[in-house]
SEROMI-367464 format. One record per residue: x, y, z of N, C-alpha, C in turn; residue in one letter. Coordinates in steps of 0.001 Angstrom, whole numbers, padded with zeros to 6 digits, always signed. Layout:
BEGIN
XYZXYZXYZA ...
// end
This chain:
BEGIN
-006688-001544+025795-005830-000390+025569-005812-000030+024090X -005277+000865+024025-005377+001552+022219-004146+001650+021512X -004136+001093+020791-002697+001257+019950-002649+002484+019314X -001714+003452+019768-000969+004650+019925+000189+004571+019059X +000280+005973+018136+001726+005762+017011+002212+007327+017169X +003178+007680+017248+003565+008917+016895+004448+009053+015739X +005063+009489+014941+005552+009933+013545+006655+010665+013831X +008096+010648+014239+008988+011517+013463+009827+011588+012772X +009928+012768+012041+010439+012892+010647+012030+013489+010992X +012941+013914+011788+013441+014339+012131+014881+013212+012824X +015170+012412+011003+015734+011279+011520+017215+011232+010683X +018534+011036+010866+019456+011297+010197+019962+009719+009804X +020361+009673+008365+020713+008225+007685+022746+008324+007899X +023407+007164+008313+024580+007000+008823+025168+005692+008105X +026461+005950+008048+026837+004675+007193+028213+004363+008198X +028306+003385+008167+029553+003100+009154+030490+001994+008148X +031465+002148+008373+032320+000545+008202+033289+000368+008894X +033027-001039+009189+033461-001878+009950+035260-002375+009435X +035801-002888+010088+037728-003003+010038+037489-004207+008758X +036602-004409+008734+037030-005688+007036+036303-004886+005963X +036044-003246+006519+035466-002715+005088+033752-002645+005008X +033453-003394+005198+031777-003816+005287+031073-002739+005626X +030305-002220+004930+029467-000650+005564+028094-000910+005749X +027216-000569+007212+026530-001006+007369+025621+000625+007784X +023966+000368+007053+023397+002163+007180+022691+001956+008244X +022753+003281+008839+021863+003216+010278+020930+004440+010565X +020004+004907+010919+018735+006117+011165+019184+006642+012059X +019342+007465+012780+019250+008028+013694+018382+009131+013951X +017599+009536+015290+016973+010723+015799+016406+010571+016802X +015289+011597+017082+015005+011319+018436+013076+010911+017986X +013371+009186+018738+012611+008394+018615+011251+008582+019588X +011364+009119+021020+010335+009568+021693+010730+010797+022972X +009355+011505+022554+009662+012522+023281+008603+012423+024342X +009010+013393+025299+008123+013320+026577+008069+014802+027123X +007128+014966+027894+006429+016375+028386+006290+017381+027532X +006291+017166+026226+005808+017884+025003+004775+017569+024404X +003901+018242+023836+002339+018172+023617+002611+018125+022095X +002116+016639+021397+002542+016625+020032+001600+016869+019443X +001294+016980+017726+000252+017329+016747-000903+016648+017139X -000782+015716+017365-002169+014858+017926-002970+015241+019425X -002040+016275+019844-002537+016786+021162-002263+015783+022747X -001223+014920+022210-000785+013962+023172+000243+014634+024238X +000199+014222+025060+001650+014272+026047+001858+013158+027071X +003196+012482+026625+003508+011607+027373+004572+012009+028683X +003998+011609+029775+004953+011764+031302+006365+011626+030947X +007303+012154+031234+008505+011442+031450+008973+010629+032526X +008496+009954+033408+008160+008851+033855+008031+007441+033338X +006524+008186+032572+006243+006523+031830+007554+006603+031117X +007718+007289+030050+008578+007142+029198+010036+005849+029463X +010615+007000+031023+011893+005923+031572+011540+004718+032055X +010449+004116+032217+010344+003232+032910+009795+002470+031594X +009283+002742+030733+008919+001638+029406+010517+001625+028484X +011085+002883+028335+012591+002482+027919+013514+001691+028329X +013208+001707+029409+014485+000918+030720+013971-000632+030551X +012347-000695+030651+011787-002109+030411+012570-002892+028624X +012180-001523+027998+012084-001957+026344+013769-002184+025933X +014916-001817+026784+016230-001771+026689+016198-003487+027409X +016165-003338+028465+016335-004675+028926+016146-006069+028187X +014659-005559+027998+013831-006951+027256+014487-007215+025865X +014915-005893+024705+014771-006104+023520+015904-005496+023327X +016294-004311+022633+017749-004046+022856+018813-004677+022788X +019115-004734+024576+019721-005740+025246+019986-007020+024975X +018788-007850+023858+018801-008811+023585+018803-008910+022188X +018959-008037+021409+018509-007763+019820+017726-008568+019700X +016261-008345+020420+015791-008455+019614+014230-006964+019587X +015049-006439+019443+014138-004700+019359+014039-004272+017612X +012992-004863+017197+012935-005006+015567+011727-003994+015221X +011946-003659+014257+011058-002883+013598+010590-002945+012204X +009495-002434+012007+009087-003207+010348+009012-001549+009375X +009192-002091+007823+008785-001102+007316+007740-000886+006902X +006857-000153+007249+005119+000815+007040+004671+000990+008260X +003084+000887+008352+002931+001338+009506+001887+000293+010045X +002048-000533+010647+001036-001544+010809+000572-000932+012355X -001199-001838+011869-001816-001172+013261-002452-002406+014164X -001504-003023+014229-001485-004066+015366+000300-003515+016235X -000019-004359+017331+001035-004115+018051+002510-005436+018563X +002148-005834+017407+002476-007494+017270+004186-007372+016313X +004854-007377+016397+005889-007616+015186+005856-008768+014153X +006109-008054+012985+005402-009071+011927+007065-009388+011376X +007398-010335+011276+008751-010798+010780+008961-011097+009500X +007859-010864+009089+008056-010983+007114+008359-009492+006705X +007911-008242+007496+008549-007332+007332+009170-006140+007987X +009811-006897+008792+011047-006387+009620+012454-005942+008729X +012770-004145+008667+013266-003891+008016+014682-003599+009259X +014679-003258+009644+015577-002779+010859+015683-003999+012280X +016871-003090+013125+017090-003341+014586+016913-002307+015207X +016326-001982+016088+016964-001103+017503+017901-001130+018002X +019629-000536+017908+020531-000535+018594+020621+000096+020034X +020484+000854+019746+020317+001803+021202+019152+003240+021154X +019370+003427+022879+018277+004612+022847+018428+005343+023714X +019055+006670+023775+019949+007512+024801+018916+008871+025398X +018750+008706+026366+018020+010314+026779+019237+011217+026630X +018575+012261+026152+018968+013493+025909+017647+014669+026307X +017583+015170+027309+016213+016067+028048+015530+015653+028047X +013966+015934+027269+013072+015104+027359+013238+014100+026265X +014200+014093+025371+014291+012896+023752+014847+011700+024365X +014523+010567+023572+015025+009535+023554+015793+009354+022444X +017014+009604+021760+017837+009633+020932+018212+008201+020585X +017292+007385+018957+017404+006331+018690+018561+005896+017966X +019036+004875+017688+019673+004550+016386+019134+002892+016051X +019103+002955+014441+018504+001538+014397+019525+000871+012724X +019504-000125+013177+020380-000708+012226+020034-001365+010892X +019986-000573+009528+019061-001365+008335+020150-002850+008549X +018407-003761+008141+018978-005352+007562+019013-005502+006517X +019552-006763+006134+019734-007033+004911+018402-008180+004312X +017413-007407+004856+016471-008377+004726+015530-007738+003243X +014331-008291+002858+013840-007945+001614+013173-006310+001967X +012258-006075+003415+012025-004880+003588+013124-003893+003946X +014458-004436+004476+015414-003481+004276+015830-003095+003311X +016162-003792+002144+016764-003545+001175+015761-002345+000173X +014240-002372+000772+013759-001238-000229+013835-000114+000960X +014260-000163+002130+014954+001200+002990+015889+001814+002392X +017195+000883+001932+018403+001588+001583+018390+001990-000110X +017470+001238-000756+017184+001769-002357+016277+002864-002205X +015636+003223-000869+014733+004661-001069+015408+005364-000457X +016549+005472+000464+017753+006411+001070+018405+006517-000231X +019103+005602-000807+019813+006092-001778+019771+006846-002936X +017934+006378-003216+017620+007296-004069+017234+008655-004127X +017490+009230-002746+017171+010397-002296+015834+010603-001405X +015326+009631-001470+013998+009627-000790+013647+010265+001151X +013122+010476+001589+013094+011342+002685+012165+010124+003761X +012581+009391+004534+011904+008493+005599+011808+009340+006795X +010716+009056+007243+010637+009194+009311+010509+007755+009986X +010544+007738+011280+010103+006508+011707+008723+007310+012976X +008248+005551+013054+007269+006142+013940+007188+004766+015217X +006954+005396+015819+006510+004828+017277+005830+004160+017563X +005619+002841+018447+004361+001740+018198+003749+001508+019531X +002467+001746+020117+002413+001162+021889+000969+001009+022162X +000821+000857+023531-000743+000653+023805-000833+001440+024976X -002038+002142+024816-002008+002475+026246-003177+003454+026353X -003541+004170+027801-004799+004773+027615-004755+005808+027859X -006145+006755+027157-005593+008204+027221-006470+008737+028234X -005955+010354+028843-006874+010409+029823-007373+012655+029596X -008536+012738+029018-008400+014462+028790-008113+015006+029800X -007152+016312+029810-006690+017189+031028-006414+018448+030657X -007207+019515+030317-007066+020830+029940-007007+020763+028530X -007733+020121+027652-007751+019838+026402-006264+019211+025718X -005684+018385+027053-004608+017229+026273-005143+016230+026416X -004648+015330+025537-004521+014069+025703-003507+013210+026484X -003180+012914+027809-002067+012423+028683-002455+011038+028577X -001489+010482+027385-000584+009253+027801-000675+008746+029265X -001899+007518+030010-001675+006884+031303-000451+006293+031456X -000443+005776+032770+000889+005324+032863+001132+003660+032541X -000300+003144+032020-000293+001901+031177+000178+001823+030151X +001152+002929+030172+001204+002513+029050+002552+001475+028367X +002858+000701+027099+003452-000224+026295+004338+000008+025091X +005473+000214+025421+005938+000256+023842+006714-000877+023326X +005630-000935+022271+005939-002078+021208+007359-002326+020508X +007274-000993+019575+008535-000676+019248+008661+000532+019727X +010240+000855+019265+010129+002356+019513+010683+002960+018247X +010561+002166+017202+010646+002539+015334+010570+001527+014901X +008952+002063+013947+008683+001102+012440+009500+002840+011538X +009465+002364+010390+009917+003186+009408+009219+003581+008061X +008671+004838+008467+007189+004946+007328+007658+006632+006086X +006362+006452+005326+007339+007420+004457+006943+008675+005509X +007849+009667+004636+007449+010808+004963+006186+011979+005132X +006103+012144+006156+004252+012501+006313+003980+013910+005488X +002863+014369+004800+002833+015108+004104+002850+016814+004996X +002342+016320+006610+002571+017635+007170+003540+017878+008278X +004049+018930+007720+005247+019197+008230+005481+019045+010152X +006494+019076+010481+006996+019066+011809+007437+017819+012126X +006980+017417+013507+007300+016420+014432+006798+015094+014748X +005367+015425+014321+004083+014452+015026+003049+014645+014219X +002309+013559+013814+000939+013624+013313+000190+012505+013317X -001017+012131+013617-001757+011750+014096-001983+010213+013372X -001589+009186+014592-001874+007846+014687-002511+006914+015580X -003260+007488+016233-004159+006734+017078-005146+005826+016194X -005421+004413+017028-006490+003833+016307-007718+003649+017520X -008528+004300+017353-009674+004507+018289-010686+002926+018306X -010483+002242+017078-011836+001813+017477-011285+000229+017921X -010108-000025+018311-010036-001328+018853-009202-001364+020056X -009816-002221+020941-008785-002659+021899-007983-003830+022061X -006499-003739+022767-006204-004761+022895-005461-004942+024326X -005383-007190+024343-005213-007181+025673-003962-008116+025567X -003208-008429+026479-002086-008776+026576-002248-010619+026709X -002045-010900+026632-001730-012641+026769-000845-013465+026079X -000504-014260+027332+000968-015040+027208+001910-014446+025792X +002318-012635+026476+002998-012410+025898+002722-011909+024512X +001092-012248+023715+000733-011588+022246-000332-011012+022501X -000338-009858+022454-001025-008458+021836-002313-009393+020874X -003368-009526+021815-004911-009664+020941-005577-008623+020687X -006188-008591+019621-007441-007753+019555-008761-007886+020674X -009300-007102+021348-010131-007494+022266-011346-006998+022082X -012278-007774+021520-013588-007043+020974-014584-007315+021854X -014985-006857+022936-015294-006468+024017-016858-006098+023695X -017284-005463+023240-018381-004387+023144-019289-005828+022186X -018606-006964+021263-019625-007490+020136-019747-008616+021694X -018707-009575+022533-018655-010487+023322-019300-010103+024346X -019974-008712+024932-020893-008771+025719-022278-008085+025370X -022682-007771+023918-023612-008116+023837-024088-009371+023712X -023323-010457+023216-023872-011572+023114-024104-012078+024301X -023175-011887+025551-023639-012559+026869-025191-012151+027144X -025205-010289+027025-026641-009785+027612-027505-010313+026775X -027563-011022+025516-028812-011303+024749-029269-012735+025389X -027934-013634+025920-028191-014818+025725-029183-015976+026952X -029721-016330+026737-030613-016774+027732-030124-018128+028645X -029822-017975+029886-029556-018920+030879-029367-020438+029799X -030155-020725+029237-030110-022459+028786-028808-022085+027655X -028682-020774+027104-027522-020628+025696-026515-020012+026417X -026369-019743+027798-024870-018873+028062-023654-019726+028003X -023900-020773+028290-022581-021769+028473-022176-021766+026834X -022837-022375+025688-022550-022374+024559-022011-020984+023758X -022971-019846+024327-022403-018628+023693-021094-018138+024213X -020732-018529+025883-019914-018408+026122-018444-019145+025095X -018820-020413+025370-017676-021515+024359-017356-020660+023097X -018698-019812+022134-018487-019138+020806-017574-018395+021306X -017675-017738+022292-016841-016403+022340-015093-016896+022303X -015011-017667+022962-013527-018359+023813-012714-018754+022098X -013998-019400+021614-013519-019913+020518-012964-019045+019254X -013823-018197+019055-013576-016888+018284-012251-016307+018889X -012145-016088+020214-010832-015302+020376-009559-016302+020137X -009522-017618+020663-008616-018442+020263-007927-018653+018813X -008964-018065+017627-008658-018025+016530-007773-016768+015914X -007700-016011+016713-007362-014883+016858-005596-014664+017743X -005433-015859+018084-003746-015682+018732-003225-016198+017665X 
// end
């Protein structure tokens, strides 16, 4: 599957405090949209959408642990050295998924709330896997599809609107016990087709071994 990002900029910064005083900043906007055809020429079902939210509420959410990092990494893995945020919640509103996410007080949060404060302009963007399929010159989001997160927090994109273009075309990945591998597919079977009956067992072992290095 392909790790898929969408971009929006269209995100409001919130400060709350709590009854002992304590003020804690939070993002808000609408984190994913559905049956709208974005800059990248995507459109995701609203289908998939409820049924990966409802999954991604349950699993993560639900459990805090729905984290998000600051930049834009193009794996689909959460990296915990720079996890700037939480996912609190995620509300439909028509076709939007209306996010809110909670800055930490961690080292990548803390350069969130020194670039809010300094006036600086953030979007967040969207993280998943999944496959695309052409249909009247769109791109439709299958219904494989995965969301990773549903906000990393990247700067502000230089072109204007909603959406702009984060697909990573040239790798796939596959799911196991739970971590998002890279699946390099295309180098592991040329080596099978080259390899001759007396070397398949061994080239096979290279391959197993190479990917093992890789979880």
């Amino acid at each position: 599957m392909k790790l898929i990002t969408e971009i929006v900029e269209q995100v409001q910064y919130l400060t709350e405090e709590s009854t002992d005083g304590k003020k804690t900043l939070f993002i808000k906007g609408p984190f994913l949209v559905a049956e709208t055809k974005n800059r990248n020429g995507r459109i995701y079902k609203e289908s998939t959408l409820d049924r990966e939210v409802q999954r991604y509420t349950k699993d993560y959410i639900n459990k805090n642990r729905a984290f998000g990092e600051l930049g834009h990494p193009d794996t689909p893995s959460i990296n915990l050295d720079r996890v700037s945020h939480l996912i609190v919640d995620l509300t439909k509103e028509g076709n939007q998924w209306i996010g809110k996410a909670k800055i930490l007080d961690t080292p990548m949060g803390k350069i969130v709330k020194q670039i809010i404060e300094g006036g600086g302009q953030l979007g967040v963007s969207s993280r998943g896997l999944g496959s695309l399929k052409q249909e009247n010159g769109n791109n439709i989001v299958q219904d494989d599809f995965y969301l990773a997160t549903a906000a990393d927090i990247v700067a502000d994109p230089s072109a204007p609107g909603a959406f702009v273009q984060g697909i990573m075309e040239n790798k796939e990945w596959m799911l196991i016990k739970d971590v998002w591998t890279e699946k390099e597919q295309e180098q592991a079977k040329k080596m099978i087709i080259k390899a001759s009956k007396r070397d398949i067992e061994n080239i096979s072992l290279q391959i197993f071994e190479n990917f093992i290095k890789k979880l």
